[in-house]
N, C-alpha and C positions, 0 to 999 in steps of 0.2 A: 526284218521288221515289216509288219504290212500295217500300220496305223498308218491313217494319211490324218493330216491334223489342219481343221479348217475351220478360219476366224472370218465373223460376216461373209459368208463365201467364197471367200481367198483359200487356196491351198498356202498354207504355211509350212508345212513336211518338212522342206529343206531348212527356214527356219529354227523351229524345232530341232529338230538333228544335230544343224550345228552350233546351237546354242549348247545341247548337252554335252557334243565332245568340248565345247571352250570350258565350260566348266570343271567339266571332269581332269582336261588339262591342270588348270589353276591350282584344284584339291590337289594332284597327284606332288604338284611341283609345290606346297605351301606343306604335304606332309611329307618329303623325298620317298614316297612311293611310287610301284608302280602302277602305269592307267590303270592295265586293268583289273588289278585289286582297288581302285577309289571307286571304277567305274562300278564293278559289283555292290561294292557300299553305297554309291550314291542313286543305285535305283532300288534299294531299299528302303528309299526315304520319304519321309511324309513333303518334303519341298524336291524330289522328284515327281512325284506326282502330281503337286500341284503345277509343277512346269508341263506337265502333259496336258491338264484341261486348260482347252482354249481358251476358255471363257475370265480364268482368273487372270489371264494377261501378262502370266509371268515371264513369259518368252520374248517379253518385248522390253523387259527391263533387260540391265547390263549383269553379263556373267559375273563380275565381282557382286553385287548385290543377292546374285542367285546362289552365289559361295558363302557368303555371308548369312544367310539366310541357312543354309545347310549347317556352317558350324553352329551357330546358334542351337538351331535343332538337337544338332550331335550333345553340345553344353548342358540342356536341359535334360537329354535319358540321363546324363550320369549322376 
């Protein structure tokens, strides 16, 4: 991965990163899957993405919230 991810000129990278595996976590262990079948599905997601721009801030909320926010997601294509 070479995105570096930078809030008011802070390197958050690391941030970011491991924000996404705790997530990814959460989903794999809430659906008894594995990582990295969630992890494929959850960077298909419109609340992946928004965890990638800095600016929406969503890296600074709690992975349950960011899980929550994905199933939501998931709830509404079906």
């Amino acid at each position: 991965m070479n995105n570096i991810y930078v809030y008011k000129g802070q390197d958050i990278t690391i941030d970011v990163i491991l924000k996404i595996e705790h997530v990814v976590r959460l989903i794999a262990e809430k659906k008894s899957r594995d990582f990295d079948d969630c992890y494929n599905d959850f960077i298909c997601s419109k609340t992946y993405i928004a965890l990638q721009n800095t600016n929406s801030v969503m890296w600074a909320e709690s992975a349950q919230f960011i899980v929550d926010e994905y199933f939501r997601e998931i709830d509404n294509q079906e």
